[in-house]
N, C-alpha and C positions, 0 to 999 in steps of 0.2 A: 420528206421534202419540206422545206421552210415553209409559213403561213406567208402568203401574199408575193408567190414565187411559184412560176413556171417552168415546166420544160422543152413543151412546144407553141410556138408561134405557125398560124395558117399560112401558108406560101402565096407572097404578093406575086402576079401576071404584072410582067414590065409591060409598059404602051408603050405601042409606037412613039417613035423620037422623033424630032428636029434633028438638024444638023449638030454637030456638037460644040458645045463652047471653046472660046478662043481661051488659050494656052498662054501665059507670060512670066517670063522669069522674074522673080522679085528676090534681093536683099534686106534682110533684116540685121536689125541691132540686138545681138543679143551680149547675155554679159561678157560674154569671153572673146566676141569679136562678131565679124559678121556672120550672116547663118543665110546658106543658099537653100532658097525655096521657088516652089512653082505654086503660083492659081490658077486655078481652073475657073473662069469666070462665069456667073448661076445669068440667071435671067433677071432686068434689072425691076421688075418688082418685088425678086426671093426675100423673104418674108425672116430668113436665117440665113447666116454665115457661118462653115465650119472649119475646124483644122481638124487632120490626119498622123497622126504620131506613129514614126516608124519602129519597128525592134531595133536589139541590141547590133549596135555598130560591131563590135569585136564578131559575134557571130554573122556579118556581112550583111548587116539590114539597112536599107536605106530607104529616102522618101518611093524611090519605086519597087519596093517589098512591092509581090503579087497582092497578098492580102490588103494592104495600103491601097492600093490603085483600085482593088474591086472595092472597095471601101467607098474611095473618094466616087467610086461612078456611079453608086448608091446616091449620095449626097447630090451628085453636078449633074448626071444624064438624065437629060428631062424625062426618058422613060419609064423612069422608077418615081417619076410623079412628086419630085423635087426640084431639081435644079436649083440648088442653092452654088452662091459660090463658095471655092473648096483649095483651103493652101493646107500643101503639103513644105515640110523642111527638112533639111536635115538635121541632125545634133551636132554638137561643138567635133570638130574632129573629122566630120563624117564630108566623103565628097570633099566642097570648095569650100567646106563652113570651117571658119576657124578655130583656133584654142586645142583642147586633148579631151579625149572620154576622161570622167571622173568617174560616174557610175551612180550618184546622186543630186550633182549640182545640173544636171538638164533638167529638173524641174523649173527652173530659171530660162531656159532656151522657150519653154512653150509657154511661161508664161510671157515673155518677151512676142512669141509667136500671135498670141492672144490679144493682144496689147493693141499689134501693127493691124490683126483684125477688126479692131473694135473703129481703131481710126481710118481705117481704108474703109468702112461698108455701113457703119454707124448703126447694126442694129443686132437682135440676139443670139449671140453664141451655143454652138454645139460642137461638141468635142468627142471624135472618137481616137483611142489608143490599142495598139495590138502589141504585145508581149509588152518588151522592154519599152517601149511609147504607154503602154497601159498603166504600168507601173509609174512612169513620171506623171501621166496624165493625173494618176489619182492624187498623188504629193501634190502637183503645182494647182491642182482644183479643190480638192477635199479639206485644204487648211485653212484652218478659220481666220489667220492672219494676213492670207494672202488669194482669196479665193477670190477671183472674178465674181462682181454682182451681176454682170448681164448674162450668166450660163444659164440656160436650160432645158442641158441635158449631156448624159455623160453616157456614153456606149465604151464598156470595156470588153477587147479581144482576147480572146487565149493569155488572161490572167495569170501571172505564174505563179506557183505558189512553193516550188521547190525546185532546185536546180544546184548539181554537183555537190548534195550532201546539205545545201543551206537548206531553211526551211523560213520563208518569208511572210511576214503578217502587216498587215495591213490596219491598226486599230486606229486611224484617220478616219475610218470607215464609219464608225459607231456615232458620230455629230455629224455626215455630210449628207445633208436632208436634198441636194441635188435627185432628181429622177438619174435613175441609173440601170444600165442595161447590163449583164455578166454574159456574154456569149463565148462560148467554149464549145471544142469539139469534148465528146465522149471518153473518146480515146486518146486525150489531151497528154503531154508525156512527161509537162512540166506543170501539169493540175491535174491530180485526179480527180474524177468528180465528189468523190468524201471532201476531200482537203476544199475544193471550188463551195463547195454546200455550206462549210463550217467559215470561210470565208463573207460569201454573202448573207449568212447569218446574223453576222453581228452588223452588218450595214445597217444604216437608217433608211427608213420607207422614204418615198418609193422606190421600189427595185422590184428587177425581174434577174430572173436565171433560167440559161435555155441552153443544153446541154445537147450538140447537133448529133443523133448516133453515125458513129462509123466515121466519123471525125478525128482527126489528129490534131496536133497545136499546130500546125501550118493549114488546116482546112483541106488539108491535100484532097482533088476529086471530090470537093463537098463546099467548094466557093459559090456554087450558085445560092444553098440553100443556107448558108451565111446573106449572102445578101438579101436574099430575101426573108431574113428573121431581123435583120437591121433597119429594115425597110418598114416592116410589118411594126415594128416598136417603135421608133420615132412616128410614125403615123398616129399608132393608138396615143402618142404623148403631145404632139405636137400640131394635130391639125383637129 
């Protein structure tokens, strides 16, 4: 296992809730046209603002991906002892968002996403991505040309690291000094945990790697203890 790298995270106990945050549709400007999203709105002294990046569209991912919503209610439901606010979108193509999947140029959509965050809430960014969201999340954050100054902190989901024969690398990785999260199921089917290891490898400190067992790349039957290793890292990083 990598030096300064984990596999397990303690399980956070949700508290009791409030009622839940109010729900509003919001439009963005992204490059290829508009891009339909929802927030979920934190409480109004939340100390961070996050976005939610959904999988790949072609394989029917959208901002209410299962994994995405348990995501965002980590981030928004005051019982996990956040409540930040929490916009999710869709990508170009996806739902009411305009334009077509490219396959690379939605790293443009979240940072467009990022953008509308910074000016709607005025204060620090965090960013989580699941699969194909993961993957744009790291392009449109890890680039030293185009990185958000106010991130900090980057939770990446079921990372993929091979799919239909490609075989995907990541070497953005090796200069992006962001805190960074790798969570993955075990039995992830698009990361093995070798190929996940050798990946978080070359990242730049800080990082962790938490490898859920008995875990698939959808978290199938293992969404709680996702949430609560999301929970449990943004905490030890952020409070």
């Amino acid at each position: 296992m990598v030096s300064g790298m984990t596999t397990t995270i303690a399980p956070i106990q949700p508290r009791t809730s409030p009622a839940p945050a109010a729900l509003r549709s919001v439009n963005l400007r992204g490059p290829a046209g508009r891009l339909e999203a929802l927030v979920n709105e934190g409480a109004p002294d939340a100390p961070f603002a996050a976005l939610v990046c959904h999988p790949h569209p072609l394989g029917g991912g959208t901002m209410n991906n299962k994994v995405v919503y348990h995501a965002m209610k980590v981030l928004n439901d005051p019982e996990w002892g956040l409540g930040w606010p929490v916009l999710r979108f869709n990508f170009r193509g996806t739902g009411l968002s305009h334009g077509v999947h490219d396959g690379n140029a939605e790293a443009g959509d979240v940072l467009s996403a990022l953008d509308w965050l910074e000016n709607e809430y005025r204060r620090p960014l965090v960013v989580v991505g699941f699969s194909f969201g993961a993957m744009m999340a790291l392009s449109a954050c890890c680039s030293p040309s185009r990185s958000p100054q106010n991130l900090r902190a980057l939770a990446i989901l079921g990372l993929p690291t091979q799919s239909d024969g490609t075989i995907y690398h990541y070497p953005h990785l090796q200069s992006c000094t962001i805190p960074k999260l790798f969570l993955s199921g075990a039995n992830d089917q698009y990361a093995p945990a070798a190929q996940l290891e050798q990946v978080a490898a070359i990242a730049a400190e800080p990082k962790k790697l938490v490898l859920l067992p008995h875990a698939d790349h959808f978290f199938t039957g293992q969404l709680e203890p996702m949430q609560s290793s999301l929970a449990g890292w943004l905490k030890e990083q952020l409070q």
